[in-house]
C-alpha positions in Angstrom: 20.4 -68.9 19.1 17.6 -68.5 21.3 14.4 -67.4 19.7 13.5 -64.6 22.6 16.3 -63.2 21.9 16.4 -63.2 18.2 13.1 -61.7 18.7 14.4 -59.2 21.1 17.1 -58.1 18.5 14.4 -57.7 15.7 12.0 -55.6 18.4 15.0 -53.7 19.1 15.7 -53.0 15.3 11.8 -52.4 14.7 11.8 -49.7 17.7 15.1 -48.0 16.5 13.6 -47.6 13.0 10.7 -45.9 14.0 12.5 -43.8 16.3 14.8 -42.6 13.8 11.6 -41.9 11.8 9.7 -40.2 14.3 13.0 -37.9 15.4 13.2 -36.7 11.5 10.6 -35.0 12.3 10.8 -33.1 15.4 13.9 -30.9 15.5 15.3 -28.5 17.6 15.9 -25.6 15.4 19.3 -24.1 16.6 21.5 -23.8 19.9 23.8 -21.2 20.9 25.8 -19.9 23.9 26.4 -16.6 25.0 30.2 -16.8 24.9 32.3 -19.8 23.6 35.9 -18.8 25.9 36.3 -19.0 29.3 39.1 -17.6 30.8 38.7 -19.6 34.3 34.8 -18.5 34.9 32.5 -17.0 33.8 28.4 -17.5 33.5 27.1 -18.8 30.1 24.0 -18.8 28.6 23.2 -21.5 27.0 19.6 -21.0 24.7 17.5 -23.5 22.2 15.0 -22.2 19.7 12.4 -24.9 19.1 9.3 -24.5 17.3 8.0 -28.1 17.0 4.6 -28.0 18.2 5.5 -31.2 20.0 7.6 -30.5 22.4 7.5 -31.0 26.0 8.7 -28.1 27.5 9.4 -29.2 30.8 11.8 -32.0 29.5 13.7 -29.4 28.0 17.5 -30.3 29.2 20.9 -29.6 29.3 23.9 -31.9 29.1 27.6 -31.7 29.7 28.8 -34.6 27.5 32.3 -35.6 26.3 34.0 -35.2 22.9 32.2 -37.7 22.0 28.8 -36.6 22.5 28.2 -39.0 25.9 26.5 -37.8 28.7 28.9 -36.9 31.7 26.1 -35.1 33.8 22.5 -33.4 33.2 23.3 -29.8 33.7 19.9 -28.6 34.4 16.1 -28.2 32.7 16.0 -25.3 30.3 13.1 -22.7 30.6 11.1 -20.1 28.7 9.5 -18.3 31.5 11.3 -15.4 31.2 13.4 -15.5 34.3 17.2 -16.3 34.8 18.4 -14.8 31.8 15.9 -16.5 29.5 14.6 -13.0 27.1 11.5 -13.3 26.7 8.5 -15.4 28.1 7.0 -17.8 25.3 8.9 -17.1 22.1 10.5 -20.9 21.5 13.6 -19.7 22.7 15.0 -22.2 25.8 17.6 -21.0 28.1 19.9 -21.9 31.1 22.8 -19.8 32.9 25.6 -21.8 33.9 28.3 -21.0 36.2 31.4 -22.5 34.4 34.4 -22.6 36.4 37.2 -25.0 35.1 40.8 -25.6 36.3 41.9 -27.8 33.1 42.6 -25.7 29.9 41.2 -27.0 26.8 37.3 -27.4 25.7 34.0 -29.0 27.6 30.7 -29.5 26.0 27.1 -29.5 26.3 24.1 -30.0 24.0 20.7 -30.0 24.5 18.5 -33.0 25.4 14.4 -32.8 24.2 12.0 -34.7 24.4 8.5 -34.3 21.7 5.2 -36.2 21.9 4.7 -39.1 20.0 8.7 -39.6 19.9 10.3 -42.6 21.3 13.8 -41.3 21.7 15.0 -38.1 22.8 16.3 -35.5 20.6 19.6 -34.6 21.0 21.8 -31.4 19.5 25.0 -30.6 18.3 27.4 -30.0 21.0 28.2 -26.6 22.2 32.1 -26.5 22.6 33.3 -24.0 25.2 37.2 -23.0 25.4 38.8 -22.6 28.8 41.4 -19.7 28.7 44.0 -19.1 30.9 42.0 -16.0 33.3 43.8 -13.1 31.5 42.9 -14.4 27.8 39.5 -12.6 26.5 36.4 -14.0 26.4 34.7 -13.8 22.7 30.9 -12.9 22.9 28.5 -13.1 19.9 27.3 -9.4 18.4 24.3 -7.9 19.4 21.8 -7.3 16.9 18.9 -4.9 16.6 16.5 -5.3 13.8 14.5 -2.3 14.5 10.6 -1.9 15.6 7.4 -4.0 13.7 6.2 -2.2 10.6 3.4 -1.9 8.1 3.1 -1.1 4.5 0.9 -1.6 1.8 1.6 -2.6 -1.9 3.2 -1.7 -3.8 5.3 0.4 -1.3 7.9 -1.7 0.9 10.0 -0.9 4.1 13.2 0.8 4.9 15.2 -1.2 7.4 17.6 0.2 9.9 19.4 -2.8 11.6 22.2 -2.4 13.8 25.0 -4.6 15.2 28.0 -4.1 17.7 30.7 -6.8 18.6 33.2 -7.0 21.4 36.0 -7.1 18.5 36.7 -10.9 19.5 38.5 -12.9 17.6 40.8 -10.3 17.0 41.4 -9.4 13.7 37.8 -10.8 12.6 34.9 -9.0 10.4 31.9 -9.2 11.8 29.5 -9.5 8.8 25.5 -9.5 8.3 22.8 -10.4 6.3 19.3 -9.9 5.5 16.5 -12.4 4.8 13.1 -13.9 5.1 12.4 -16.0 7.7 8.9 -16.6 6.7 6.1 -14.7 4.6 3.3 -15.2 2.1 5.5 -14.2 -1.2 9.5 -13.3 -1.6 11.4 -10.2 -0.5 13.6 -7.9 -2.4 16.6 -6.5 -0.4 17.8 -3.0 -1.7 21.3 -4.4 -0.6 20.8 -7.6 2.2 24.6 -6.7 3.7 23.9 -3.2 4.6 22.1 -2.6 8.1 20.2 0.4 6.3 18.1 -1.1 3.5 14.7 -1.1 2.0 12.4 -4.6 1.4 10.0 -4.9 -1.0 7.5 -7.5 -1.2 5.7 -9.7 -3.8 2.4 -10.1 -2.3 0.4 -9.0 0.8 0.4 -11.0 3.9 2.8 -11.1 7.5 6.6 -11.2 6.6 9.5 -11.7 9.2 12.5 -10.4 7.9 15.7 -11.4 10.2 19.1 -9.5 10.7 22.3 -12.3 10.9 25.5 -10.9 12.2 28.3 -13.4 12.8 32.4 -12.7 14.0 33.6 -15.8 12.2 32.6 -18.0 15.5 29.8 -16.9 17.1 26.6 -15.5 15.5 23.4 -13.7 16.7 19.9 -12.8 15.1 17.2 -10.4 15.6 13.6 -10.3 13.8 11.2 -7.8 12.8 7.4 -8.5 12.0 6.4 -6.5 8.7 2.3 -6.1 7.8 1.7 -6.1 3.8 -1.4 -4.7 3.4 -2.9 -5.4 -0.3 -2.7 -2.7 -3.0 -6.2 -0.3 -3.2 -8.7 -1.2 -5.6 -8.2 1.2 -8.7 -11.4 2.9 -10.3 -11.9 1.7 -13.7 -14.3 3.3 -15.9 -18.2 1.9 -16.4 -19.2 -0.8 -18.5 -21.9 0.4 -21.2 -23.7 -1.9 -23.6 -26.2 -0.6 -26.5 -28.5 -2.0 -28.3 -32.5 -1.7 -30.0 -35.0 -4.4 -31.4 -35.7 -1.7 -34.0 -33.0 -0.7 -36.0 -35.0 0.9 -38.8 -38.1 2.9 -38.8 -40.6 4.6 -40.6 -42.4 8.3 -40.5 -44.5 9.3 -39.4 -44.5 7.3 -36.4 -40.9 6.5 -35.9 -40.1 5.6 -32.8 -37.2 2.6 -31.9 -37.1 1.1 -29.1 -33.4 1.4 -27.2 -32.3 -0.6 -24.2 -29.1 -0.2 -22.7 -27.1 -1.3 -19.6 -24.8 1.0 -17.4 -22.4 -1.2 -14.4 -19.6 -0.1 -12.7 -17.0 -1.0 -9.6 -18.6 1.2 -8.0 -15.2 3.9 -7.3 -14.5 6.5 -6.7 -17.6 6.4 -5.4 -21.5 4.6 -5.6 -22.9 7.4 -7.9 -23.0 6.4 -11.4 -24.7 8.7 -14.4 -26.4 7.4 -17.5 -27.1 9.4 -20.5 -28.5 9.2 -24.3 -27.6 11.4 -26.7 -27.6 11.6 -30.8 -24.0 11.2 -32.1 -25.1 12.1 -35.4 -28.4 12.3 -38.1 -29.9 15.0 -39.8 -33.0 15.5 -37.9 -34.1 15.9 -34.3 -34.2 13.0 -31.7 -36.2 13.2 -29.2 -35.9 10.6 -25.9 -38.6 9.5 -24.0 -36.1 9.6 -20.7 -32.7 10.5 -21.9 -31.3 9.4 -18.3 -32.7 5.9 -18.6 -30.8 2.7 -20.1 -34.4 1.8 -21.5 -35.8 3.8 -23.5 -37.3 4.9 -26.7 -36.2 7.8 -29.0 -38.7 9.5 -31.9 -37.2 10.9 -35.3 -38.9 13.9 -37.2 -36.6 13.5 -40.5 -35.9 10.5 -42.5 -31.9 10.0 -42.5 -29.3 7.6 -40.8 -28.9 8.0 -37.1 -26.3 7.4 -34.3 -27.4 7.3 -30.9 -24.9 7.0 -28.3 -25.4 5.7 -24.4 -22.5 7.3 -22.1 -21.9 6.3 -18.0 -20.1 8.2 -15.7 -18.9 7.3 -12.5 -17.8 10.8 -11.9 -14.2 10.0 -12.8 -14.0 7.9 -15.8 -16.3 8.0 -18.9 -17.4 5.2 -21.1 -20.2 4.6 -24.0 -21.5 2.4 -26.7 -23.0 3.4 -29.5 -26.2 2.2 -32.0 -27.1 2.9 -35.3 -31.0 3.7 -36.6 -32.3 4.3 -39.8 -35.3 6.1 -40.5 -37.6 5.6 -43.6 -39.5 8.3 -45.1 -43.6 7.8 -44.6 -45.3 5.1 -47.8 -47.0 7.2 -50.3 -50.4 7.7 -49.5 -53.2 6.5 -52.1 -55.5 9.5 -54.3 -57.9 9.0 -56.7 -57.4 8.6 -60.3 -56.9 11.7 -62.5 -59.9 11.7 -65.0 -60.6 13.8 -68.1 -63.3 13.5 -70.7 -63.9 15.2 -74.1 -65.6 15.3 -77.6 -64.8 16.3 -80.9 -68.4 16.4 -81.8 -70.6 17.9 -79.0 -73.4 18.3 -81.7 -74.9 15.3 -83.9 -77.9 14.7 -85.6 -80.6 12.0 -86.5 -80.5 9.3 -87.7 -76.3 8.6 -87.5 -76.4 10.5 -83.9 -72.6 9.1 -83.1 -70.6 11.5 -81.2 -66.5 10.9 -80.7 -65.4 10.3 -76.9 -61.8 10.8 -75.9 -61.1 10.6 -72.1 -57.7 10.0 -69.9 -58.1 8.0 -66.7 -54.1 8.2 -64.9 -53.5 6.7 -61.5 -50.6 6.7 -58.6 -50.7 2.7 -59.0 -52.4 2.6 -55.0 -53.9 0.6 -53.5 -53.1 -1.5 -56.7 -52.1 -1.6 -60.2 -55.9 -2.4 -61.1 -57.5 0.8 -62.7 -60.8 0.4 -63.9 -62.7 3.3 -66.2 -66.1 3.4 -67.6 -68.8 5.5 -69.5 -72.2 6.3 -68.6 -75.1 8.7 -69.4 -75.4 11.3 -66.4 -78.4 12.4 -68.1 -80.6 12.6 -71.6 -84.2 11.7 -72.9 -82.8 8.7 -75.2 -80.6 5.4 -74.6 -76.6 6.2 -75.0 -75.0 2.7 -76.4 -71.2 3.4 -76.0 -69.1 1.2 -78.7 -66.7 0.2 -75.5 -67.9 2.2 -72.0 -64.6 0.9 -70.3 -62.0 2.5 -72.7 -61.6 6.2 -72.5 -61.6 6.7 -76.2 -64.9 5.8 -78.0 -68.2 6.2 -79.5 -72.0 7.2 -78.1 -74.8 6.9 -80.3 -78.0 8.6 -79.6 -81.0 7.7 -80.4 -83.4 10.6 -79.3 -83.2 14.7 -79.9 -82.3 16.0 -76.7 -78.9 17.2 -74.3 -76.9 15.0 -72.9 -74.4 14.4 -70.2 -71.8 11.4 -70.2 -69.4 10.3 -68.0 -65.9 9.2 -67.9 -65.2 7.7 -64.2 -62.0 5.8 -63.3 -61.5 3.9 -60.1 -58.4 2.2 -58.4 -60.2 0.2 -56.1 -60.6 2.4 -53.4 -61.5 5.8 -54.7 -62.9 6.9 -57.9 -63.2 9.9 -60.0 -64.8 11.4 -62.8 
């Protein structure tokens, strides 16, 4: 076999692939024609939704093919401009009115012929079939459907739909029936009932829905879509957040003052004002803040006791607080002189055994320390004193001169002394 043409098959095989590849991808999305029975003439129009991006909408065509599917003639380019019968300017919707006027009884076709960027081949549709009647036979026309005006609604309300749909009763004996459902959106969508025309919709999320109505008379079926706006669902006010806390959970009198620190936030609803607020939960004395209003704080005590202290917000709907606990310690003892008392049994002696008997008490409230020191002394006489033991309270003085004298128990802790 020759080589150039073995490599001509291959190319060919190569080419078809990545046609077929290419055409997977770029679709026409549906065809239709306005009636599907002619009875001798009538004017059909023939319409192709195509969203593909990719299209080239001047290449648009329609065919009248065979059976088969082959190309007899090229009817004509299909438009959306509007004009001619085509609806509506721009929506992806094609059209084409066609005179058909056909002697021979039985069916014709046509499909639809488009070209898309980047695409080798073509894209070809199913074929329309169209049934020539005898004149006086009716000519079946798909139902018209409403789907009613654009609507908004925000979560977690829905929609109430009020489709409608008429039919020329063709074929006869037929039900026409019809459906609801999503043809795109953000979430899902609940129908109340899908077959009834009166329904609501419900939607999962917020975002752009389009909900379409399908009627169909067993042959021929028409659509009609309505935009619906979810808006998302309000914020709700929750109450404040309240934290409290203080770096000096106990205290002491006289000066007992704790430190309390606090913090206050909230979502700022149902609106920005937002109230902050100490007060004493419980405790047996009298609390007084420095600024009640203020997360930070401080808080004196006047009685020794257990305290709660309590920080409330308020957003002027909702209430929340926190609480904290402070214990108050009564005031350390404070330190007094030693309790002193001195006495004899013999306030007279004489020469030359001159001993008198000393008894003292020297008591103490154990401050600053445990140490208690106590000693005797001569205050004042003519003679020498000799104390057996001057530093224990009971003991013995002897004189050695006539005269008065005046001794001294003193006691000391330390810091003070007494006598």
């Amino acid at each position: 076999m020759n080589r150039n043409v073995v490599r001509a098959a291959l190319l060919a095989v190569l080419l078809g692939s990545a046609a077929a590849m290419l055409r997977a991808a770029a679709t026409i999305d549906a065809v239709a024609a306005s009636v599907t029975r002619v009875a001798g003439s009538a004017t059909v129009l023939f319409t192709a939704k195509i969203t593909e991006p990719s299209v080239i909408p001047a290449g648009i065509n329609l065919l009248k093919t065979d059976a088969a599917g082959k190309t007899l003639s090229v009817v004509g380019v299909m438009n959306d401009d509007g004009l001619l019968g085509d609806a509506v300017r721009g929506d992806k919707i094609f059209s084409r009115q066609v005179e058909v006027s056909e002697t021979v009884l039985g069916s014709i076709y046509f499909r639809v012929s488009a070209p898309f960027k980047g695409v080798i081949l073509r894209t070809l549709s199913p074929l329309i079939p169209i049934q020539i009647d005898a004149p006086d036979q009716p000519v079946n026309i798909a139902p018209t459907v409403g789907a009613g005006a654009d609507q908004t609604t925000t979560l977690p309300g829905g929609v109430t739909l009020a489709g409608s749909v008429t039919d020329d009763g063709l074929p006869s004996g037929a039900a026409v029936t019809h459906v609801w459902t999503q043809a795109s959106g953000p979430g899902t969508t609940h129908f109340a009932n899908a077959n009834g025309l009166g329904t609501t919709a419900t939607f999962s999320v917020a975002g752009t829905y389009v909900l379409r109505l399908t009627a169909t008379d067993t042959l021929l079926s028409a659509f009609d879509d309505v935009s619906v706006t979810v808006n998302p669902a309000p914020p709700t006010n929750q109450a404040p957040q309240v934290t409290a806390a203080t770096s000096t959970p106990s205290v002491t009198l006289p000066n007992a003052v704790a430190s309390l620190s606090g913090t206050v936030t909230d979502d700022g609803l149902p609106t920005t004002t937002l109230t902050r607020a100490w007060t004493k939960v419980s405790g047996p004395g009298t609390v007084t803040f420095a600024d009640a209003s203020t997360p930070t704080t401080t808080a004196t005590f006047d009685t020794v006791g257990s305290y709660v202290l309590r920080l409330t917000g308020t957003d002027g709907a909702l209430s929340a607080f926190a609480d904290v606990s402070v214990t108050v310690n009564p005031a350390p003892p404070t330190n007094q002189a030693p309790q002193v008392t001195a006495t004899t049994s013999t306030p007279t002696v004489t020469l030359p055994n001159a001993v008198a008997s000393l008894s003292g008490t020297v008591t103490d409230d154990g401050l600053p320390s445990s140490t208690l020191t106590r000693a005797w002394t001569k205050v004042s006489g003519p003679g020498t004193v000799t104390f057996a033991d001057p530093s224990a309270p009971t003991t013995t003085a002897t004189f050695d001169t006539v005269g008065s004298y005046v001794l001294r128990l003193t006691g000391s802790d330390g810091a003070l002394s007494a006598f």
